[in-house]
Every structure is written in structure tokens, then in C-alpha cells.
N, C-alpha and C positions, 0 to 999 in steps of 0.2 A: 268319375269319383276317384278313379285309380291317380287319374292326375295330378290331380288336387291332394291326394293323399300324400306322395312320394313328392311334390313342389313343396308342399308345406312342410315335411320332413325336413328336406334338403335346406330349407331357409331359417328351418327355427333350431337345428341341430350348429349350422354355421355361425347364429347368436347366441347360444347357449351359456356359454361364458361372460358374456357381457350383460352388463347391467344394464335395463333398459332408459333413456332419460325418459324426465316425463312430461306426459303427452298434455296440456292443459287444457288441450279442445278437443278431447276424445276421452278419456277414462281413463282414472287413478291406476296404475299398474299394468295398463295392458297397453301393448304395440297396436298401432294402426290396425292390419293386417289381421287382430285376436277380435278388435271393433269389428270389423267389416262382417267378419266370416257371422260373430254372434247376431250383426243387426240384420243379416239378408241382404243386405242390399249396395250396391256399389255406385259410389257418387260421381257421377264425373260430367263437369264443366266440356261445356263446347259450345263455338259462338255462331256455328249454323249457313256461315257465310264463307266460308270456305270450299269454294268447288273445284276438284271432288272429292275434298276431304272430310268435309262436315257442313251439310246443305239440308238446313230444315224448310220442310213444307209447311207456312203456314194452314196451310186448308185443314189438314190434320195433326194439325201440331206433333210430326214426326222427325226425326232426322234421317239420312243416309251417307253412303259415302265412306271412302277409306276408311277414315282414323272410326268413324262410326261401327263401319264392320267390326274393325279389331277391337274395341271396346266390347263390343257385343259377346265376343267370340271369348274375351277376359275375363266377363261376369260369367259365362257359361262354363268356363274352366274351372272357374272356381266355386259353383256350386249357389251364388247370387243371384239376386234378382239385378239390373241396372236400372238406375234415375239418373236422369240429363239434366241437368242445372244449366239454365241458359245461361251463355255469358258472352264476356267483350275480350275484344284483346287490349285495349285499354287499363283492363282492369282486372286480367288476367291472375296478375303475381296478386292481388289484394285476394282472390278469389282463394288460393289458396291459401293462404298466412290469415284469414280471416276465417278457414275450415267450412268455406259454405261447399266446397267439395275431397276428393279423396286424392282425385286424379284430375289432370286435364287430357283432354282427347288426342293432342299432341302438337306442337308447334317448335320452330324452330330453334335450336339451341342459340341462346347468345351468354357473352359474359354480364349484361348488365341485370339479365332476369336471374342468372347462377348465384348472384351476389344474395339471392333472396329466397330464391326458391332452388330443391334440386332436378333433377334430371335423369332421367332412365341410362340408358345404353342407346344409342341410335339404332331405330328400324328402317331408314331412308335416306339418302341423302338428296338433295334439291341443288339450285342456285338462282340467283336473278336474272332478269331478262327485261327488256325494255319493251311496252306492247305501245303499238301508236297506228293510228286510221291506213287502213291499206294502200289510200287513195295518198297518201304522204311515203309511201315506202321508194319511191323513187330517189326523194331528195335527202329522206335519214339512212343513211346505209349501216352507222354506227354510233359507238356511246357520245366519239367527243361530238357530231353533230346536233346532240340535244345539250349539250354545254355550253349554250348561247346566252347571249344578254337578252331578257325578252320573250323566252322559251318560257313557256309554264308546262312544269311536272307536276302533277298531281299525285298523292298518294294518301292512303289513309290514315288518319291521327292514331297515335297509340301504339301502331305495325313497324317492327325491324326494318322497312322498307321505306318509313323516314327515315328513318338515322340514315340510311345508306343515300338516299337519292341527296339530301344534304351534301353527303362525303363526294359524292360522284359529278353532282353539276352545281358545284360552286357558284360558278356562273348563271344559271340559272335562275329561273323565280319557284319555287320549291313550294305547291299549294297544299296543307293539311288538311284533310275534308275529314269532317266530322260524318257519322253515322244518322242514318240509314244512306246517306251515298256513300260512292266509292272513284276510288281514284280511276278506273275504265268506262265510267258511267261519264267523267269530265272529258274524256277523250273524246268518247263518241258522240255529246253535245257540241263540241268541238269548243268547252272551253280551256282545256289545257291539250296539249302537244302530244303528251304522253305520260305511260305510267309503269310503275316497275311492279313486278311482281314475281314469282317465286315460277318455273319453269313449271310446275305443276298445276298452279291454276290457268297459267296461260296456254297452256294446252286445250284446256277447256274451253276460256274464253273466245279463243280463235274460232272454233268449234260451234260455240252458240251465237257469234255475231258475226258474222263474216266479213263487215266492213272495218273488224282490227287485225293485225297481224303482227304476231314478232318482227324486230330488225335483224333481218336476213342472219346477217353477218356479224350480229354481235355474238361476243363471246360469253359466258357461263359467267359471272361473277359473284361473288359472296359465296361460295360454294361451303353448306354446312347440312350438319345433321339435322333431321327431323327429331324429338324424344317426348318422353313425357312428363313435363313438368308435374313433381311430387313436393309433399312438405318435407323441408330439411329437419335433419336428426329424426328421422323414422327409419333406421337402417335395417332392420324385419320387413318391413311395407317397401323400399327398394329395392333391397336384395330380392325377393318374391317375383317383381317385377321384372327386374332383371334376366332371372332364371326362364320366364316364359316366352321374353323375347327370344332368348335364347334357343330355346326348346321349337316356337315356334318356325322362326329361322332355320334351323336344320330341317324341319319338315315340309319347308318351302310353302311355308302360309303366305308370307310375306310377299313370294315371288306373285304366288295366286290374286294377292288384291291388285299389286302392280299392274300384272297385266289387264284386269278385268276395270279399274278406274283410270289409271296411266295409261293404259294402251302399248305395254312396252313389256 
């Protein structure tokens, strides 16, 4: 409670002077951050297929997982209870700007979702990696060797990880798989070649299927922040946010999930 007490100080002393805009899908007069704390309860979006950042069990309809932890650990700072709002990454930025949550659980910063929604302070940084059948790692040693005429990339609809396999094998035949597949499930049928994903799941991945492997030797690219996308113009409900990244950070929370779901 002391936490809570002296964060929410610190955030609503730094807005004090400013006039709040207003909020048309939360309450006449009051900042996000004044909803939350009155309703109990902290909303946040997360689409469950993220491992191991957000992996729901259907058996029990629970979640777990990095961004899961720190949510967790978020509503308990501050004195909430937390609700999971299933979602997409598809449909992400609508989740927010449509108010069916508070917060999302956290995904990669880009400019085209920024134009819409905003964004925390970064808790991580990530990059892409190309994952492709182990039994192929002989002859793909690198990016340009999936930059073929012919080559099918697979990735999934909706994910930063089109736009980029787009940008990267022009060349290419570039497959968008809709949901409940996924672009590593086309690999390992062996209907596409390969698939990009973010160093962090692919850690994973490797880990639960043994017959994919990163390419060896490719390099780190896209390299960006993890954050948490928030509604724009709530600058009480950011800042707050901000502050506990913050706070968290120097107490090496951060480091603690790394090492316990990254392994690093």
C-alpha cells in the first residue's frame, strides 16, 4: 500500500496543473488511473499465444508467462484485482481505442500501432530471427538464403513479423496464416521453409520442438523495444505506468522474469 500510495502521489502531483482531457470511454472528469483504482479491477488484453510471454491454458482457462507475471505483479502494486480480456494481435490497437481494455500485456513497439495507440517506456528489448527445420540448417546458413524465388515464409496475419518478412525476402513467397495456426506450425508440416519470430519466442520454440532451430548465423534484426501499449491522451494512466517500470527496474524485477522465462 505504501507503494501505491507514494506512485500515485508522485503521478498525480506531476499532473496537477494540467487539465485533464476527456476520457469518453471511462468517466466524465476523471483520468483512467482514478477509474481503475475506484473500479478494482485492472483490464488487460493479452492474446495467450505468446510463449513465454503470454500462454493461456485452455484446460483452465488461465494464462502464464513473462508479460503475465508483470501484469500480475501491476494489479498487486496497486491495490486491484486483474481481468484478462482475451485478444488478437490482429486486433490489438482496436482493443484499445475501442476501451474493451486498460492495458495490453505488452508487445513490440512499432510506428504504425504508435500512430494509434501509446506506449510505455520499454521493459525489454527483443529482435528477429529466422527459425526453420533443423534437418535444413545445413543448406540455410543465413537471411539472404531464404530470399529465394520459390521459398515460402510463413508468418502470422496481423504480427510486426509481416511487415518485416515482406521487407526482408522480397524475393520470396511470403505466406499470412490466419489464426489458430501459426507461422512455425507451417514449418514443421513442411509447408513453408521458414518463419520469423522474435528471439524470445524462438528460444522457446526450439526448446519444445526439437526438429526447428534458429539459423545459426544469422544476425539479430528488427531490434526493438518490448512496451505496453496504452490509450493515447491518458497522460495520469502513462505516467503511473511509467513510474513503476521504473521503480520496478531498479529493483531488478525485470532481471528476475528474464532470467526465470528467457533463461538469460
Amino acid at each position: 500500500m505504501k507503494f501505491l500510495k507514494s506512485l500515485l502521489a508522485m503521478t498525480l502531483l506531476a499532473f496537477a496543473a494540467l487539465s485533464q482531457p476527456a476520457l469518453a470511454q471511462t468517466a466524465p472528469g476523471k483520468n483512467r488511473l482514478q477509474v481503475i483504482l475506484e473500479r478494482g479491477t485492472l483490464r488487460v488484453g493479452t492474446t495467450g499465444d505468446f510463449n513465454p510471454m503470454s500462454i493461456r491454458d485452455a484446460a483452465t482457462n488461465s494464462y502464464r508467462g513473462f508479460d503475465v507475471e508483470a501484469m500480475e505483479q501491476l494489479a498487486k502494486d496497486m491495490g486491484v484485482k486483474i481481468e484478462w480480456v482475451p485478444a488478437e494481435w490482429a486486433t490489438l490497437v482496436t482493443g484499445i481505442t475501442s476501451n474493451r481494455y486498460d492495458i495490453f500485456s505488452g508487445a513490440s513497439l512499432s510506428m504504425a500501432r504508435a500512430k494509434t495507440v501509446a506506449f510505455s517506456d520499454p521493459y525489454i528489448e527483443a529482435g528477429t530471427v529466422p527459425v526453420i527445420r533443423r534437418a535444413d540448417a545445413a543448406k540455410l546458413a543465413s537471411w539472404s538464403d531464404l530470399n529465394r524465388s520459390g521459398t515460402q515464409i510463413a508468418v502470422s496475419l496481423g504480427t510486426v513479423f509481416e511487415e518485416q518478412a515482406k521487407a526482408h525476402f522480397p524475393q520470396a513467397a511470403v505466406k499470412s496464416i490466419e489464426k489458430p495456426a501459426t507461422g512455425y506450425q507451417e514449418v514443421l508440416a513442411g509447408r513453408a521453409v521458414a518463419t520469423i519470430t522474435s528471439n524470445v519466442e524462438a528460444a522457446t520454440l526450439v526448446k519444445t520442438y526439437p526438429n526447428l532451430t534458429v539459423i545459426a548465423k544469422a544476425e539479430l534484426r528488427n531490434k526493438r523495444p518490448f512496451a505496453y501499449p496504452l490509450p493515447q491522451g491518458e497522460p495520469v494512466w502513462t505516467t503511473f505506468v511509467n513510474n513503476w517500470i521504473a521503480l520496478k527496474k531498479s529493483e531488478g524485477y525485470f532481471d528476475t522474469l528474464e532470467a526465470k522465462w528467457l533463461g538469460r
